[in-house]
C-alpha positions as CSV (number, residue, x, y, z in Angstrom):
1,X,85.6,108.7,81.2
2,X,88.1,106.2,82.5
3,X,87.6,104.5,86.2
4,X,89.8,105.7,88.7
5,X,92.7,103.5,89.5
6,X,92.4,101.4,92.7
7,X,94.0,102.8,95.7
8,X,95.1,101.6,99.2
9,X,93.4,103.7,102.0
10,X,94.7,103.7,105.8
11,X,92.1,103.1,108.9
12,X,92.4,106.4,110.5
13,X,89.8,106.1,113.1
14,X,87.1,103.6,114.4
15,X,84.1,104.4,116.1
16,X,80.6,103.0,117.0
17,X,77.9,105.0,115.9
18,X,75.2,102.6,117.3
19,X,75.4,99.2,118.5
20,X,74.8,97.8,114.7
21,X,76.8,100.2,112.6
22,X,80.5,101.4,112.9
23,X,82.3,104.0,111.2
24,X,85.6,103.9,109.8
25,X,87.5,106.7,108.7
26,X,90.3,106.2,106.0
27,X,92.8,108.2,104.9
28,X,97.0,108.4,104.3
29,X,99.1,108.7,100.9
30,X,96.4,107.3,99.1
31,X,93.7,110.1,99.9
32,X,95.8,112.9,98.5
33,X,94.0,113.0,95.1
34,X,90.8,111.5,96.1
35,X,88.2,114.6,94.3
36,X,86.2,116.4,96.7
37,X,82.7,116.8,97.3
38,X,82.2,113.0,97.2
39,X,79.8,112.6,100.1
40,X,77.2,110.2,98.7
41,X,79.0,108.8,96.1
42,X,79.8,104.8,96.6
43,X,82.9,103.2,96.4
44,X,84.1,99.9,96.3
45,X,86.2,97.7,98.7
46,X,88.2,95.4,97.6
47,X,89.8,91.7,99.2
48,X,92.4,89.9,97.8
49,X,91.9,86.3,97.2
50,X,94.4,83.6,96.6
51,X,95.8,82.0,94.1
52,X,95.5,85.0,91.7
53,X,91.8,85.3,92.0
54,X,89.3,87.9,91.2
55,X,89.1,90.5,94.6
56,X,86.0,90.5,96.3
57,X,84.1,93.9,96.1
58,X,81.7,95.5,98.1
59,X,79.8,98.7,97.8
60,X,80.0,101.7,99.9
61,X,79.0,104.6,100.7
62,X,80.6,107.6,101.6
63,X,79.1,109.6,104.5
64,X,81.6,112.5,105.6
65,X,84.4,114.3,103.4
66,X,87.4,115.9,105.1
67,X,90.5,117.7,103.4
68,X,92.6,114.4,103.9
69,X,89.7,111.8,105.2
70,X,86.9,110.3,104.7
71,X,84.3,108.4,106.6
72,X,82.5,105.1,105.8
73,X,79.9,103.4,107.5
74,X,79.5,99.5,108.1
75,X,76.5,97.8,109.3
76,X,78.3,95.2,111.6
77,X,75.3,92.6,111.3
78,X,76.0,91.4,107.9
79,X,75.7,87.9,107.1
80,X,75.8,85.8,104.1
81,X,73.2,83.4,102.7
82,X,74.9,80.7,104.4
83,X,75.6,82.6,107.8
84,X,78.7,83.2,107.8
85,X,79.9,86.8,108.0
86,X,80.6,88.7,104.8
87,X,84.0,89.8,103.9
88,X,83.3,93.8,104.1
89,X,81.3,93.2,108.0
90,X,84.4,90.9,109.0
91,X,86.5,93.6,108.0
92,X,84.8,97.0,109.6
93,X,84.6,94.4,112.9
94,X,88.4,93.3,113.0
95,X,90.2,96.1,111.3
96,X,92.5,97.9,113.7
97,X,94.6,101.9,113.0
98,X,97.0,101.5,110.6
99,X,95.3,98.5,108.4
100,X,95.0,98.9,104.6
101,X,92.3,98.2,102.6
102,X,92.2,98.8,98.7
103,X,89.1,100.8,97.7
104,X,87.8,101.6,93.9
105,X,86.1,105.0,92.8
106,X,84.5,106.8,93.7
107,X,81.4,106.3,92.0
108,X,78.1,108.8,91.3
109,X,76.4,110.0,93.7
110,X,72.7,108.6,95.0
111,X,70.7,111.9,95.6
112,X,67.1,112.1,95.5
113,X,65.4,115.0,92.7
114,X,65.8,118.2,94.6
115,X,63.3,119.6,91.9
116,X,60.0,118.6,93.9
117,X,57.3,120.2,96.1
118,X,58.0,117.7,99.4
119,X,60.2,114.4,99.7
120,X,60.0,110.7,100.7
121,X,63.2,109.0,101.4
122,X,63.1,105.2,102.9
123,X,65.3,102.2,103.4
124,X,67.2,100.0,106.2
125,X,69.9,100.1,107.5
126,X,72.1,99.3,104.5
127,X,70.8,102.5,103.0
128,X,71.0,104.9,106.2
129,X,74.4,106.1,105.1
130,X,72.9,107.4,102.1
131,X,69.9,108.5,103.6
132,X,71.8,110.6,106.0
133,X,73.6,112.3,103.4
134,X,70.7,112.7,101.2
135,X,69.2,114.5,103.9
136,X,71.8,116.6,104.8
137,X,71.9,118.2,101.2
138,X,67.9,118.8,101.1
139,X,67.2,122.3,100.9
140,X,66.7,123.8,104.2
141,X,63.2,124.9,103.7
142,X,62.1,120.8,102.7
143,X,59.2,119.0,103.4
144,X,58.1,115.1,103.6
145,X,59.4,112.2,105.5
146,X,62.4,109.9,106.4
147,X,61.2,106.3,106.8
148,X,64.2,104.4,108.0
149,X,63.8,100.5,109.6
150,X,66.8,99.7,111.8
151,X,67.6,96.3,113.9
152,X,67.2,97.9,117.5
153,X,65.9,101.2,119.2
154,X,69.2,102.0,120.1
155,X,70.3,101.7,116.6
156,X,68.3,104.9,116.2
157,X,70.3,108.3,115.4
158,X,70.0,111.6,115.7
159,X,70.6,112.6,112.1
160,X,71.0,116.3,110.8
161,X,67.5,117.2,108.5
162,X,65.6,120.0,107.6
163,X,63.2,121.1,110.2
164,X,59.9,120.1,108.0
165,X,61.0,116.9,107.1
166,X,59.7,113.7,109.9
167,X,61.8,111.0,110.8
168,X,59.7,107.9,111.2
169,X,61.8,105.1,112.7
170,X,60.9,101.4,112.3
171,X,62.0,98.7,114.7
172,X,62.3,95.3,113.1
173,X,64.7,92.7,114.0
174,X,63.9,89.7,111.7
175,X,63.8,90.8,108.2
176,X,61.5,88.0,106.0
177,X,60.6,87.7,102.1
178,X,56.4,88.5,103.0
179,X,56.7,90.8,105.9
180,X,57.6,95.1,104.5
181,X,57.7,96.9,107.8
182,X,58.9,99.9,105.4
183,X,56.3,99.5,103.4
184,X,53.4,99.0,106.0
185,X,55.1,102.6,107.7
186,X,54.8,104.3,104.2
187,X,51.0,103.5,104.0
188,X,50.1,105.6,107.1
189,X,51.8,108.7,106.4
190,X,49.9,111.6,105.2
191,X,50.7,112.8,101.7
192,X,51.5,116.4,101.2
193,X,50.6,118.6,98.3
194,X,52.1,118.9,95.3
195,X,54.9,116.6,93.1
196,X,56.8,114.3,95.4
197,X,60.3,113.1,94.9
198,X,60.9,109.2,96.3
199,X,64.5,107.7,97.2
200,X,64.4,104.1,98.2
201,X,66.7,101.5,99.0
202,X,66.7,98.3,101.1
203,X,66.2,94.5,100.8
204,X,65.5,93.2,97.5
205,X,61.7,92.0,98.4
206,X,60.7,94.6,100.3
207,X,62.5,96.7,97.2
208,X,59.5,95.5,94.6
209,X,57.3,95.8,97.1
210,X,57.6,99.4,97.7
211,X,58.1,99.3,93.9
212,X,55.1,98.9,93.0
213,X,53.5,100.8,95.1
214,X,55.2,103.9,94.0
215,X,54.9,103.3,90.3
216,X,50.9,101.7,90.5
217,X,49.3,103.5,93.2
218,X,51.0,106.6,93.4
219,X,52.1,106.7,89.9
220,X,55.1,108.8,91.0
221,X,57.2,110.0,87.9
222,X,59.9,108.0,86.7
223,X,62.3,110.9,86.9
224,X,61.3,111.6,91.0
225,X,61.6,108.0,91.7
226,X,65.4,106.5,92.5
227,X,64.7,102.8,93.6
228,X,67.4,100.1,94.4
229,X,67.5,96.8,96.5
230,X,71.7,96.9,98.3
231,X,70.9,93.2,99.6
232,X,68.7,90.0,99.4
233,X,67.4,88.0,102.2
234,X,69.5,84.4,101.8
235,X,71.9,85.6,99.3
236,X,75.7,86.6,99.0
237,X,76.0,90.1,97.1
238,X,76.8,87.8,93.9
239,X,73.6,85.8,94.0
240,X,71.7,89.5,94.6
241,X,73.6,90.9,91.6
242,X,72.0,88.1,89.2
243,X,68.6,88.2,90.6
244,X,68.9,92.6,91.1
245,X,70.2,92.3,86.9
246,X,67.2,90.1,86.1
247,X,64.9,92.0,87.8
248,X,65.9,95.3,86.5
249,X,65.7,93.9,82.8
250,X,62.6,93.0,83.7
251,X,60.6,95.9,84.9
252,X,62.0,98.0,81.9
């Protein structure tokens, strides 16, 4: 199937969800045969460069579907390997109503296997978006956790779940390559009966970490196990895309 051609989305709306993480809604002309039931899927922004250069893209994720608009949430914190602020964070913090911004997709949807007896979802704040939808499409009668590690206690939310499944929030505001809060939170949970279903995304370290812990001590099938670093510690998305590609070939 061919990728959808590029379009040029209008900010629509602007609002702080929690001190770390804003949502933009887009929308206009370019919306009018975006498909429906995209939330979940990813899609891609894109920023011109000069002198006829290749855009810079980043990934994102799309939280909330409307007839005309749709919502996408930025984690405002984003920096670069080199500290200064990526392209996508500048963006979400400076936009204003009425700016463009060409977009790519949408892509397929993360979900985690809805064919399991109980559920682990865990990742940062990169992945809440994701998480937040996964969770919203978990059968209402679901069981398990949500282990989610966020920069602040008031970048905490109150997210829509099934009643069986436990929000475990982790605070951590200095995110190193030998320290897995996510990871050390995952170890103390008591696991439930039956086949469990894992969706996991977050730094690249803390990524293998829980990696292996998944596939070596808990031996978790490959089909109920979606796993994916969306940043590295000290790298710009292109450096992470090498060392994500490497690893990936790998652990095959």
């Amino acid at each position: 199937m061919a990728k959808p051609e590029p379009r040029i989305l209008d900010v629509k709306g602007i609002k702080d969800i929690t001190p770390n993480m804003r949502r933009i809604t887009l929308g206009g002309q370019g919306i009018k045969d975006f498909p429906v039931d995209q939330e979940s899927a990813y899609i891609k922004l894109m920023f011109p460069q000069p002198q006829n250069e290749k855009p810079i893209m980043r990934t994102y994720t799309i939280i909330k579907q409307r007839d005309d608009e749709i919502d996408v949430d930025f984690v405002l914190h984003g920096l670069n390997h080199k500290g200064a602020e990526g392209p996508a964070s500048h963006w979400a913090k400076t936009c204003v109503i009425g700016d463009s911004v060409l977009i790519g997709g949408p892509g397929a949807k993360k979900l985690i296997n809805p064919q399991a007896d109980w559920f682990l979802l865990a990742g940062d704040m990169s992945a809440l978006p994701a998480i937040t939808v996964n969770l919203a499409q978990l059968p209402k009668d679901a069981a398990g956790y949500a282990v989610i590690e966020v920069l602040s206690e008031d970048d905490k939310q109150l997210l829509q779940k099934p009643e069986n499944i436990t929000i475990e929030w982790v605070v951590n505001t200095v995110t190193t390559e030998s320290r897995y809060p996510l990871l050390d939170k995952v170890k103390t949970l008591d696991w439930l009966d039956g086949e469990m279903a894992v969706w996991i995304a977050c730094e690249f370290n803390s990524m293998r970490a829980l990696r292996q812990y998944f596939k070596q001590e808990k031996q978790v099938a490959k089909s109920h196990l979606y796993i994916s670093s969306y940043w590295k510690l000290d790298s710009s998305e292109d450096e992470h895309k090498v060392v994500k590609r490497q690893d990936a070939e790998e652990s095959l």
